[in-house]
N, C-alpha and C positions, 0 to 999 in steps of 0.2 A: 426533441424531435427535429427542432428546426437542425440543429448541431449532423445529426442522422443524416438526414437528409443534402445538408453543403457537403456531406462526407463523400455523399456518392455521385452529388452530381460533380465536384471540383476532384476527383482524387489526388490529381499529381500533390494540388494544394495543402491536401494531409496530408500524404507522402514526404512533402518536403517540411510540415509542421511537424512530426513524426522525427525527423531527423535532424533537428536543430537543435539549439542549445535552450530554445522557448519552452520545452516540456519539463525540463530540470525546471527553470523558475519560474512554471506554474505552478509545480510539485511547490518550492518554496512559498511562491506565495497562499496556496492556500494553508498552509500549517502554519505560516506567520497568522495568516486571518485566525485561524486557532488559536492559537499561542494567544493574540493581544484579544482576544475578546472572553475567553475564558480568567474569572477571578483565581487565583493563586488558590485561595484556601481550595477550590474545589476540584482541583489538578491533585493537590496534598491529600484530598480527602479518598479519592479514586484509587490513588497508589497501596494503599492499604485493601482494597476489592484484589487479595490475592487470586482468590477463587475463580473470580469471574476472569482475569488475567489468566489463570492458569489455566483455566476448562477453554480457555480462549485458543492460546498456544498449543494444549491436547489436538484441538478440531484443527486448527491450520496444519502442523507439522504431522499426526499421529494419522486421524481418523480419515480424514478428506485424501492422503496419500493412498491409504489403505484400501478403498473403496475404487477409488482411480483404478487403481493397480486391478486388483480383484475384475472389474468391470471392464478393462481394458487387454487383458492376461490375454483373452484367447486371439487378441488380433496378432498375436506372433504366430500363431500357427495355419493361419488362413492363406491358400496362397494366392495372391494380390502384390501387385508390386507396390513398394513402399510399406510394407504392412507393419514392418520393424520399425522404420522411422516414425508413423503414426504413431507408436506405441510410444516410443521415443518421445514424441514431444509431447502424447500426453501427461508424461509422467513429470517431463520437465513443466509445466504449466501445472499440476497438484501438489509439485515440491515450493512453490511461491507462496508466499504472505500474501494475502489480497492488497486489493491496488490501496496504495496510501492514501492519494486523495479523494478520492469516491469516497473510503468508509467515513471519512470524516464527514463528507459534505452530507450521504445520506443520513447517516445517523442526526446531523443538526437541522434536514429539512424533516425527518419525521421527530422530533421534539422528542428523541431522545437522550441519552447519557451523553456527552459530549464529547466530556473529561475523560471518559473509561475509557471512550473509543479512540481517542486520542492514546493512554495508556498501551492498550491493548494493538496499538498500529505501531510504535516507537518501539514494544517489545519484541512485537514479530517479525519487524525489520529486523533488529539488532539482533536477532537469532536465525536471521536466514544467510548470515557468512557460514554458517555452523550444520545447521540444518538441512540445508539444499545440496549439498554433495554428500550429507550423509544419507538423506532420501535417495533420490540418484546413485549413488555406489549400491546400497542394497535393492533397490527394484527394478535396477537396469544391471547388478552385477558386473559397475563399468568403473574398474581400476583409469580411469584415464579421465575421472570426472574431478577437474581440477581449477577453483577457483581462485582469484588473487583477493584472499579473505582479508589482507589488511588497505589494498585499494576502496574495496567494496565497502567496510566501514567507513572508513573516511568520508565517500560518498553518500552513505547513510547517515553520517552525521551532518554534513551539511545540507543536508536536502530535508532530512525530517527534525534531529534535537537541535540543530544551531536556527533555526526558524522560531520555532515554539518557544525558544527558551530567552531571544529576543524581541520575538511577543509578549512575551511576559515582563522582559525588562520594559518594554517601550507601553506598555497598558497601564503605569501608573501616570505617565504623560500624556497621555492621548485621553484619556477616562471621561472626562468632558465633552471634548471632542464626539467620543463614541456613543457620548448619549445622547447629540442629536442627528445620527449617522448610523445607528445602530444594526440599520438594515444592509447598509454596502458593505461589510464586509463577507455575508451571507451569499450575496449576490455578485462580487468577484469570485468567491469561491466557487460558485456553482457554473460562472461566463468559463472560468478558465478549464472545468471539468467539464 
């Protein structure tokens, strides 16, 4: 709330937090807080929850596009100016993976799966080089939707697997440490989202 609220009394302040290079290494640091606070077995044990991965990737990339679409369809024919672009962007904001760091942080403040959702956010990145101009070409029928799919991986590995997966290195050294600290890494993740 408080967050809310600096947002709109300061905007330039997020405007310029917004366009820095600070929001990439929040994004890292809360997947690091992931990464090292999550035990290895129960990363290993998640990856095997094909289903729940797959029904995952289904609603992101399939279902939620579809509905968009559907629910958005008659703004093309209404005449308002901009009515095309509206559509426009709603379509590009239903072709995304949900935000990375948010799923992680909520799913760990309501004391759920951690692991999965961790799973389940790394997967839907890593198929939204793929995904997102194939949503976009068919529900905007726009030959001219062209991404730099092997910049955008890159960036996705460093911002969501090279985080977690050095959390993971770095959790068998710090393990002590985290157990009498166990709640800061919780509570960065939640300052920096």
């Amino acid at each position: 709330i408080l967050v809310c609220i600096g947002g709109f009394a300061w905007p330039d302040l997020s405007r310029t937090y917004k366009q820095s290079s600070l929001v990439d290494w929040s994004i890292v640091l809360v997947m690091f807080c992931g990464g090292v606070t999550l035990p290895t077995t129960e990363l290993w044990r998640q990856i095997i929850h094909w289903r729940a991965v797959g029904l995952s990737i289904l609603l992101i990339y399939l279902v939620v596009p579809a509905i968009v679409a559907m629910l958005a369809w008659p703004l093309r024919w209404l005449n308002f100016d901009n009515n095309q672009q509206i559509f426009e962007g709603y379509m590009i904001l239903a072709a995304q993976s949900g935000t990375l760091a948010s799923a992680i942080v909520i799913t760990t403040r309501a004391g759920a799966n951690t692991a999965l959702a961790i799973i389940i956010t790394v997967s839907g990145a890593a198929l939204a080089a793929v995904a997102t101009p194939l949503i976009l070409s068919v529900t905007l029928a726009a030959d001219h939707v062209h991404l730099n799919t092997g910049s955008m991986a890159l960036r996705l590995l460093g911002l969501v697997l090279a985080p977690v997966f050095l959390g993971q290195l770095a959790r068998p050294l710090v393990t002590n440490l985290l157990a009498r600290v166990a709640w800061l890494p919780g509570i960065l993740s939640q300052l920096v989202i």
